[in-house]
C-alpha positions, 0 to 999 in steps of 0.5 A: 455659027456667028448668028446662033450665038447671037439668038442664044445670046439675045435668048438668054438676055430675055430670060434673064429679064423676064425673071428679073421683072418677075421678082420685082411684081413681087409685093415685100410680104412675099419677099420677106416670105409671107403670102402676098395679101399679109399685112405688115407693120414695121414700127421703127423709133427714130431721133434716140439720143435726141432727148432723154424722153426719146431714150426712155421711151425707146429703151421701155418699147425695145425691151416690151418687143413693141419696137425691134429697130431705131436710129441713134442720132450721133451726135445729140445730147443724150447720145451718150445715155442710151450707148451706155443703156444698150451696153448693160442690155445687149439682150435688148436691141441687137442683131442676134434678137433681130436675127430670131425675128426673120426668115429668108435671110442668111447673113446679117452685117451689124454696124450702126448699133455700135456693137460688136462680136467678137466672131461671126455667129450663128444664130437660128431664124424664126424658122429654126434655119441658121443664119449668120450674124456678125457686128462690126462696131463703129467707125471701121474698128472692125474689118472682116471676112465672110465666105458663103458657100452653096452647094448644088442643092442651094444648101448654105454653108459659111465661115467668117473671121473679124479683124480688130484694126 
């Protein structure tokens, strides 16, 4: 008996290893849901806050979709001016558009926008499936807590609440 627990246990690590390397000759298109030969761009502005140069730029190529992601650099000089230009154009450049922008993601965690909601949202991807979207805001001002559920047939349910600290 001892022994066909160890062939069974040494069966089922090899599976789980053989699946492993599976996934990971997976290319990133096929990973993010594509066919394996697409051809993927990701554009990504990085130094916001730097100068108010970086800020106009970035501001004009988030809102033209040319961009969907950047890096804020805290603290930098004009740090300040694009905090209070994404405040008045929340529409632009957060988690929830982001989150329209994808598929095969189910929950989105936002920190570094500096953003918040006041509750965990759902949102539909460009395949018309819900995902959910929560922002934490910064400097751990929010906490909170997100239970995912999958049933038998690998069906997603999730509730969520955040706690102002």
């Amino acid at each position: 008996m001892k022994k066909l627990s160890r062939h069974l246990l040494l069966i089922a690590v090899s599976i789980f290893f053989f699946a492993i390397q599976a996934n990971a000759q997976q290319t990133l298109a096929e990973k993010l849901g594509y066919a394996a030969d697409t051809k993927l761009l990701i554009v990504h502005a990085d130094d916001i806050g730097l100068a108010q140069s970086v800020n106009d730029a970035s501001n004009k190529a988030f809102a033209s979709g040319g961009i969907t992601s950047g890096s804020i650099m805290v603290p930098c000089p004009w740090f300040v001016d694009f905090a209070e230009h994404y405040k008045s154009h929340p529409d632009q450049i957060s988690d929830l558009v982001l989150a329209k922008r994808t598929k095969n993601i189910d929950l989105i965690i936002g920190g570094h926008t500096h953003t918040f909601l006041k509750k965990p949202t759902v949102t539909k991807n460009i395949d018309d499936k819900n995902m959910l979207v929560n922002q934490v805001g910064c400097w751990g001002v929010n906490m909170g807590r997100i239970d995912f559920i999958f049933d038998e047939s690998k069906n997603i349910s999730s509730k969520g609440t955040s706690i102002i600290v």
